[in-house]
N, C-alpha and C positions, 0 to 999 in steps of 0.2 A: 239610434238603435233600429228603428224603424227603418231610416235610407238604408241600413248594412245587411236586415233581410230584405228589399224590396232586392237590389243588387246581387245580392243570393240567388235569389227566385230567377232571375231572369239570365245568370250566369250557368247554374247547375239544378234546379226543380225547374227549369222550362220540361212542358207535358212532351212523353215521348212517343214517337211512333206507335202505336200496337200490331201486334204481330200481322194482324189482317187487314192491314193498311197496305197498299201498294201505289209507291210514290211514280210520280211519271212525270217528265220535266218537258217544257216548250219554253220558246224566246217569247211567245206572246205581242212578236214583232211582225208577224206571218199573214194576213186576212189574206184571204176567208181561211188560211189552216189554223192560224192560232192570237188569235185577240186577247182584249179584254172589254168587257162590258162598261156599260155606267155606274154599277156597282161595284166595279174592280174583281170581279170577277172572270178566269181565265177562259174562254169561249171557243168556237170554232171549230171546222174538222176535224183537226187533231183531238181536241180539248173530247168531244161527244165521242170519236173513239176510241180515245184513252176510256175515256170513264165506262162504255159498253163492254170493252174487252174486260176493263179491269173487274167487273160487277158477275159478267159470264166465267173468270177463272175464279170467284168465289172471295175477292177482296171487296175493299171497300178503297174506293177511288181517292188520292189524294194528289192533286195536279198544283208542280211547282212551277213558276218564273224563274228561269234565269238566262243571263244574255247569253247570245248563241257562242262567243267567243270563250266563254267560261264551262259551256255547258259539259261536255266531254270531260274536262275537270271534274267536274261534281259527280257524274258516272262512276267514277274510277274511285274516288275519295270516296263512297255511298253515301252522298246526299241524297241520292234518292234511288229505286233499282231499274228503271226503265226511263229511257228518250222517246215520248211519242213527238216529232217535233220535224216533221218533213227531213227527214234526216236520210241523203241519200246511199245506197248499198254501195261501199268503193273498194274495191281491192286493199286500198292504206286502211281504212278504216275497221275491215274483217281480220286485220292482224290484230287489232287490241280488240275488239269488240264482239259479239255476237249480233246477231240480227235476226226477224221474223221473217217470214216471207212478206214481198212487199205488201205494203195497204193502198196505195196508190201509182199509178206509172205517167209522168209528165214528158218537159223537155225544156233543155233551154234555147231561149228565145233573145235576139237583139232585138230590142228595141229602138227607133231614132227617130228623126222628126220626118216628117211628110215631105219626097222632093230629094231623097238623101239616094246619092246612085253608089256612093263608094265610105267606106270607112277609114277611107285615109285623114290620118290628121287628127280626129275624133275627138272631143272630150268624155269619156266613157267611163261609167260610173259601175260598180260592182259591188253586192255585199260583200264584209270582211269574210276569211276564212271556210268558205263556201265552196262549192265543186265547180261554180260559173267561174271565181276568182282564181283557181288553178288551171281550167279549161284554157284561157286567156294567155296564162304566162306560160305554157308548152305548146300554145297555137298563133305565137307572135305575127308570122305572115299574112294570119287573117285581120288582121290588125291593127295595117301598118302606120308606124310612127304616133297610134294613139296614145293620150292621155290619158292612162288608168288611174282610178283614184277610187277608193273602197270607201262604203259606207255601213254605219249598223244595222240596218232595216232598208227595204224597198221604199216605205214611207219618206225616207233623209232623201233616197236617191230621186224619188219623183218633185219634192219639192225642190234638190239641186236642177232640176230640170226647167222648172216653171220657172225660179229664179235665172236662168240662162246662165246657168254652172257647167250643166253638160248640153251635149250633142246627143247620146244616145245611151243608153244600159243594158246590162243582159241578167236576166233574170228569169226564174219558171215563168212559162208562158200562160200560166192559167194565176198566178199571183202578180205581177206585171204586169198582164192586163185586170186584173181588179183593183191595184192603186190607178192607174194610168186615166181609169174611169173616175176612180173616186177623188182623183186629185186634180182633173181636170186641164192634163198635161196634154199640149200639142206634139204626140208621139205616136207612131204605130209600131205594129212587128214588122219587120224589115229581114227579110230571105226566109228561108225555110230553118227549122230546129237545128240550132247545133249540133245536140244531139238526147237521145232520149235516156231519161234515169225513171230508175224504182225504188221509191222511199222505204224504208222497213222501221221498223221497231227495234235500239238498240238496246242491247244488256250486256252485262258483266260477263267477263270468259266463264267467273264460277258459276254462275247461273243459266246453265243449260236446259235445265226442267224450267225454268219460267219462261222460257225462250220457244219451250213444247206446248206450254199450256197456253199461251198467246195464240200460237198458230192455230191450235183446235178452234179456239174462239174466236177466231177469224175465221175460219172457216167455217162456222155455223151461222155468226153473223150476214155474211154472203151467202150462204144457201136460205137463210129466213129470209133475206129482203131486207132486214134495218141496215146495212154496209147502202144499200142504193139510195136508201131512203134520206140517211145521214149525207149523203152525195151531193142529191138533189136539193136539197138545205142549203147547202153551204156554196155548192159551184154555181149552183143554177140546170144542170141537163143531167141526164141519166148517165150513170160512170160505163165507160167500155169495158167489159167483165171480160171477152175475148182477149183483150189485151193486159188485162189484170193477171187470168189465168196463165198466159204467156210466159208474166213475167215469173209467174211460183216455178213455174217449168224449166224457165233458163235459172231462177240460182239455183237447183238442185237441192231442192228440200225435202222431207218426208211429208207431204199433204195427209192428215188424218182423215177419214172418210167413214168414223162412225157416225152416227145417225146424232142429231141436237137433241138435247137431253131438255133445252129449255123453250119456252114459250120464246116468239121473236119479242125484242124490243120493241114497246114505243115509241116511234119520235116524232117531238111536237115540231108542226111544220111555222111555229112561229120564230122568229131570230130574236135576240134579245137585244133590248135599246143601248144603243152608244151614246158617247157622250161627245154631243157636236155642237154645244152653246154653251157659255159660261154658268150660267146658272146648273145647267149638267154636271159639267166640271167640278163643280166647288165641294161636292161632297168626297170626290176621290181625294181632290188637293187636300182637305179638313184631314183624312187619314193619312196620308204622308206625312203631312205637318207635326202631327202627335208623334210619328217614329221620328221624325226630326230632332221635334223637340225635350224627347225621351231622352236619346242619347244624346243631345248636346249635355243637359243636364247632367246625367247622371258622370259622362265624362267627365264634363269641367270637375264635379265635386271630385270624383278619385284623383283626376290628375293635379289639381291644387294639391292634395296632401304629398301625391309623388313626386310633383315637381321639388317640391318645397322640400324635403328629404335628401334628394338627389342635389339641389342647388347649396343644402348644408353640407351633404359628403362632398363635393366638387371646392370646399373652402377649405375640410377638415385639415387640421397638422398632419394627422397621419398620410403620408404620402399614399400607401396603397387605395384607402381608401377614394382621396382624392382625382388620384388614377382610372379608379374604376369609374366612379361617377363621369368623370370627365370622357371618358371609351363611351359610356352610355350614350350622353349628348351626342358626340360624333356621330357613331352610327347610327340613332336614329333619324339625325336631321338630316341624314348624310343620305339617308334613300327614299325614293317614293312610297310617300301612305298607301299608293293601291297596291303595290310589292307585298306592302309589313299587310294588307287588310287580306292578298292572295295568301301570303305565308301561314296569319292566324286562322284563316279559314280550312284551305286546303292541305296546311301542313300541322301547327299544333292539334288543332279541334280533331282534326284524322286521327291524329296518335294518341290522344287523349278518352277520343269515343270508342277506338279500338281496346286501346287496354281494358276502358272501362266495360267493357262488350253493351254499352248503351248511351244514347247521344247524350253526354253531359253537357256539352259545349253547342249550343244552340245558332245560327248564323247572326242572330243578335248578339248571344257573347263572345262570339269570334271577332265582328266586329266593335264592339265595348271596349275589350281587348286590345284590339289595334289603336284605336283612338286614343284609350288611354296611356299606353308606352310612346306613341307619338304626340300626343300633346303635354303629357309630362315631362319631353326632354324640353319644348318650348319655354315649360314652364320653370324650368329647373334652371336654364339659363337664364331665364328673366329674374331670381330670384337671387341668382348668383351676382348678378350686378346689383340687386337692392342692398344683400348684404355687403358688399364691398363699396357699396356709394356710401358707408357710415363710417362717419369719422375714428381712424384710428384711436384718438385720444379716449375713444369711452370705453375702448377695450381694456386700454392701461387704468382709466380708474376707477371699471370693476373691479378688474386685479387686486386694485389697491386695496379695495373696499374686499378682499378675502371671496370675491363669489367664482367659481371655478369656471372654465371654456363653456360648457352647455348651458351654465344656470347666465352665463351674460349672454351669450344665445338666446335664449327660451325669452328671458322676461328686461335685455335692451336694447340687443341688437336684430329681431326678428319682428317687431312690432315695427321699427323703425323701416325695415325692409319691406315690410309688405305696403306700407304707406308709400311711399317710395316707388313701388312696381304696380300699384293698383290700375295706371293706365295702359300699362304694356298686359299685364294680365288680362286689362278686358279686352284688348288688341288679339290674343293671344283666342280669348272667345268667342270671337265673332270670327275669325279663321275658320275654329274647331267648326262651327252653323254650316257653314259653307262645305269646311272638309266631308261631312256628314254624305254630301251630294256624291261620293265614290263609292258610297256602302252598297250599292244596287248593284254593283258588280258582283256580289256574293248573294243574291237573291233577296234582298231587304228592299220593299218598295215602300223608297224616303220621298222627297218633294220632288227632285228633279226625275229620277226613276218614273214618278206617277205621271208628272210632263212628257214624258218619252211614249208611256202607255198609251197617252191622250192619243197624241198628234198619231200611232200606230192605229187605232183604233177611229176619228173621226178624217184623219188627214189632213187634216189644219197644220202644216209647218212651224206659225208662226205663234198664235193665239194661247197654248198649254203652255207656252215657255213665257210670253206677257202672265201670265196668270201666276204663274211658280216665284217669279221675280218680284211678284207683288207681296206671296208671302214672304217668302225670304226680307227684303224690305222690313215687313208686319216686325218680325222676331227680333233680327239684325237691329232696330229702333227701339223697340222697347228693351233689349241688353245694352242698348247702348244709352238710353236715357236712364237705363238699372246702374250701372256700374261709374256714370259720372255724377251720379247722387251720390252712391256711397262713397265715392271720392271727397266729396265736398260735406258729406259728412264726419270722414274720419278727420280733415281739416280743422273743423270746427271743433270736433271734440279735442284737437289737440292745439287748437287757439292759430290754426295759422291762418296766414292771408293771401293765401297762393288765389291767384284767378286761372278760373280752369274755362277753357272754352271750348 
C-alpha cells in the first residue's frame, strides 16, 4: 500500500508550478553562459539573467536544464515559458518563436591549432543543431573537403581536440575561447568572425506580453548598471552597450523607455565553486545516484507485475487476447526507449497536462512511464518462456485434478515460471540501471546527466565519467549479488541443486 501511494505521489501529486513562477530553460552545457555549480546548481550569464529579469517582471525565478537538442521541444509542449540559453535570433526560428530584444551580441569563430594556413581537409568539430552547425552546411567552400562531426557541448568538442580527434571547431568566440583556456587545448581563433549573431530570449507565439515585460526589464537592468555588472562576472570585460544597442535597432522592436520603477540589482562579484576534484564531485554523483536508484526501483516493481500479465495474455487460449499482448511486445521492443521516453514526455505528459489544465505528469512520471511499458515488454517475454519452459503434462493433470486455466496458473504453473526466469529478470534489471542513463534527455539529472554536468562545468573529459562508472558498478553489484541470492534461495526452498555461478 505504501509503494502504490509513494508511486502516486510521484506520478500525479508531484508539487506544481505556482502561478508566479517563471520557468526559463538552459543546456547548462554553455560556460561562462550557462553552468552548473558544485552544488548542481544552474549558474552563469544566462542563469543571473534569467533570474534578474525574472525577479524585475514580478516572478519568482525557476531555472530548468535541458539538453539543447530537446530544448525547443520543451518550449512548445510548456515545460517551461521562456529559453534564456544563448539562443540566437534566426529567421527559422522567429516563425515558431517569439523572442526579446537581444541580451547579448557575439560571433562565430573557427578555431584550429597554431601554424594552420588553410581548412582544407579538416577535422572539424561543431555543436549539434546550433547556427555554427548550419552556417557550415550552406558555406561548404569555406570548408573544403572537411570532416564535420557534431558534438553536445563545446566541453565534448575541446576534449575531442586535446585527444587529437579534431583539427579545428567553430563555436562563439567568447565561449570557445573560455573552454579552449580551461581545457587547455593547443588551439587559437583562426581568421576573422564568420559572422556576428544576437542572442534573445525565446517565448511561445501566445505569449506576447511576456515577451514585453522581459524587454522592459531588460531595459531597466541596462540603464541601472546590473546587465554590466552581470557581464563583467562572467566574461571578464565591460559588455559593448553601443553594440548591444545596435542590435535592439536592427531587429525592430519597441524599446520601452519608461523610467525603472526598481532599485538596481545587486551582484555579487564572487563566482560560485565548481566541481574539479573528486571529492567535489561525489556529492552531485550521491544525488544522481538516488534518481537512479529511484526509478530503477520503482520501475522494476511495476514492470514485474506488467510484465508478468502481459507474458500470461501472450499464452492465453483466447486468441485476441494473445494477439494483443503479442502487438505489445513487438512494438515496444521494436523501438528506441529515448523515442518511447520523447513520446511520454513530449507527447502523452502534453495531452494529459493540457486537458488537465495543470502539470499531472511530472518529467519523473513521463519518464516512470516510459521505462515501465519498455521494460515490461522485456519482462513479459521473459516470463512467456518461463511459462512455456513447464511441462506440458502438469497442465493435463490439473485438469485432471478439476482446478480450471487460471487457478493451474496462479498456484502451478506461475511459481514454477518465475523460478525459471529469475535470471533473465535480473538480466532484464540491470539493463533497466543503465536504461535509466537516457532520462536526462527530458530534463532528469540521473548518474550520467550529472557526468555530462561535471566535465561542462570543471572540463575534465575524462575523470566525471571514471566516477559515474564507479557508481553504476556500486548498484549494477549489489542487484546483482541481490537477485543471485534470491535465486539460490528460491532453489533451496524448493530442494533443488542447480549450481548458479
Amino acid at each position: 500500500m505504501r509503494l502504490l501511494l509513494l508511486i502516486c505521489a510521484f506520478l500525479v501529486a508531484a508539487p506544481l508550478a505556482a502561478q508566479d513562477d517563471l520557468r526559463l530553460a538552459m543546456s547548462g552545457a554553455f560556460q561562462p553562459f550557462s553552468t552548473t555549480d558544485e552544488g548542481g546548481n544552474l549558474v552563469g550569464f544566462d542563469a543571473d539573467i534569467a533570474t534578474v529579469l525574472a525577479e524585475r517582471m514580478g516572478y519568482r525565478p525557476v531555472l530548468v536544464q535541458n539538453d539543447w537538442a530537446a530544448i525547443q521541444a520543451g518550449l512548445k509542449t510548456g515545460k517551461y515559458e521562456m529559453i534564456c540559453g544563448s539562443m540566437a535570433i534566426t529567421d527559422e526560428r522567429l516563425k515558431t518563436m517569439h523572442f526579446t530584444l537581444p541580451y547579448y551580441v557575439s560571433g562565430a569563430q573557427v578555431f584550429a591549432r597554431p601554424g594552420t594556413t588553410s581548412m582544407q581537409g579538416l577535422r572539424v568539430g561543431v555543436s549539434e543543431d546550433s547556427t555554427y552547425a548550419k552556417y557550415i552546411k550552406t558555406h561548404v567552400a569555406e570548408f573544403p573537403d572537411c570532416t564535420i562531426t557534431q558534438f553536445g557541448s563545446e566541453a565534448e568538442i575541446v576534449a575531442a581536440v586535446t585527444t587529437n580527434k579534431l583539427d579545428a571547431f567553430v563555436s562563439d568566440r567568447i565561449v570557445g575561447g573560455f573552454y579552449v583556456k580551461k581545457g587547455g587545448a593547443d588551439i587559437a581563433p583562426y581568421g576573422p568572425l564568420l559572422y556576428e549573431e544576437a542572442c534573445g530570449i525565446a517565448a511561445r507565439k501566445d505569449e506576447p506580453e511576456l515577451v514585453r515585460k522581459a524587454n522592459a526589464a531588460l531595459f531597466e537592468i541596462v540603464q541601472d548598471g546590473t546587465y554590466a555588472r552581470i557581464y563583467d562576472k562572467w566574461v571578464g570585460v565591460q559588455p559593448d552597450l553601443d553594440v548591444l544597442l545596435k542590435s535592439w535597432g536592427d531587429f525592430q522592436q519597441h524599446i520601452p523607455h519608461e523610467e525603472a520603477k526598481t532599485e538596481p540589482t545587486e551582484v555579487s562579484k564572487e563566482k560560485p565553486g565548481f566541481a574539479d576534484t573528486v571529492k567535489s564531485m561525489l556529492p552531485l554523483f550521491r544525488t544522481g545516484a538516488i534518481l537512479t536508484i529511484e526509478l530503477s526501483l520503482l520501475t522494476a516493481v511495476i514492470a514485474l507485475l506488467l510484465g508478468t500479465l502481459i507474458g500470461i495474455g501472450s499464452t492465453a487460449a483466447n486468441p485476441l487476447v494473445a494477439r494483443l499482448s503479442q502487438g505489445y511486445i513487438l512494438v515496444v521492443r521494436g523501438t528506441p526507449l529515448l523515442v518511447q521516453l520523447f513520446i511520454a514526455y513530449y507527447g502523452l505528459a502534453t495531452v494529459l497536462n493540457d486537458a488537465a489544465g495543470s502539470e499531472v505528469i511530472t518529467a519523473f512520471g513521463a519518464a516512470l512511464i516510459a521505462l515501465v511499458i519498455n521494460t515490461g515488454a522485456y519482462n513479459a517475454e521473459t516470463m512467456r518462456g518461463g511459462i512455456r519452459s513447464v511441462d506440458k503434462g502438469q497442465w493435463e493433470a490439473a485438469a485432471s485434478l478439476g482446478m480450471t486455466r487460471m487457478k493451474t496458473m496462479r498456484r502451478v504453473v506461475l511459481p514454477q515460471a518465475f523460478r525459471n526466469s529469475v535470471a533473465s529478470l535480473g538480466n532484464n534489471l540491470v539493463v533497466l540501471i543503465k536504461d535509466t542513463s537516457l532520462v536526462g534527455a527530458i530534463t532528469l539529472i540521473e548518474l550520467t546527466y550529472t557526468a555530462r554536468n561535471v566535465v561542462f562545468q570543471s572540463g575534465h573529459p575524462f575523470l566525471p565519467f571514471v566516477v559515474a562508472a564507479v557508481f553504476y558498478l556500486f548498484i549494477i553489484t549489489t542487484v546483482d549479488f541481490g537477485m543471485k541470492g534470491w535465486e539460490r534461495r528460491m532453489m533451496r526452498s524448493l530442494g533443488g541443486k542447480r549450481a548458479i555461478a
